[in-house]
C-alpha atoms as one frame of an Amber mdcrd trajectory, in Angstrom:
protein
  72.427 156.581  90.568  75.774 154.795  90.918  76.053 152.354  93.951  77.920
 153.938  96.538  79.163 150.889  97.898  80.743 150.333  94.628  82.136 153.920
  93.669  83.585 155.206  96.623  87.040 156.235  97.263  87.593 157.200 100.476
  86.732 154.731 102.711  87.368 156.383 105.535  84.615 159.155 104.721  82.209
 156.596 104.126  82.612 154.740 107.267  81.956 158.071 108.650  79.349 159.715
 107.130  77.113 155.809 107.724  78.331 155.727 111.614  76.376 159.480 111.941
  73.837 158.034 110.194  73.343 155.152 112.105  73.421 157.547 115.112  71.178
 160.387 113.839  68.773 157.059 113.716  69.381 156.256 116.976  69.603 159.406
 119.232  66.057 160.930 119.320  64.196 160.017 122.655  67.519 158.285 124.301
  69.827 159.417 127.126  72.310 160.381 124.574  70.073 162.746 122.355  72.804
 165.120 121.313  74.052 165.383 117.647  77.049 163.246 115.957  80.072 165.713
 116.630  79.123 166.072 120.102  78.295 162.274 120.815  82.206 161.380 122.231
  84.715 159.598 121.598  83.339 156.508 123.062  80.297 156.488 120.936  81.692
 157.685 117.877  83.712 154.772 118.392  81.195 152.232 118.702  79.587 153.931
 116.045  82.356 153.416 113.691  82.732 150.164 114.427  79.628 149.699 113.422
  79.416 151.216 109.911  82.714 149.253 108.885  80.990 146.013 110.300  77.797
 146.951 108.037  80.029 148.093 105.261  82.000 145.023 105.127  78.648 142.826
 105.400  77.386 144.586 102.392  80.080 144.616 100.319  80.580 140.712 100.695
  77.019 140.446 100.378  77.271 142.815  96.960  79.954 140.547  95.933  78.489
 137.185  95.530  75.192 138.848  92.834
């Protein structure tokens, strides 16, 4: 399987699809146990912030092997 990290193209959906993720992970049991499309803009925001933080982490990380 090809690295995603390495193959993807639209940045944008990537950042994305890892901030629901990272959500999804987070959400059960919590005050704000709704799904990703109905978390708000102020948590999807955080959220994304997130994912490009982790993204860019990982890439530099990926980088230096």
């Amino acid at each position: 399987m090809p690295c995603r990290l390495c193959t993807a193209n639209d940045e944008d959906a990537l950042v994305e699809s890892l901030a629901a993720d990272l959500w999804e992970s987070r959400r059960h049991g919590t005050l704000d146990d709704r799904p990703w499309d109905q978390a708000g803009d102020h948590w999807q925001r955080i959220f994304r912030d997130f994912a490009l933080t982790a993204l860019e982490s990982l890439r530099a990380e990926h980088r230096h092997r």
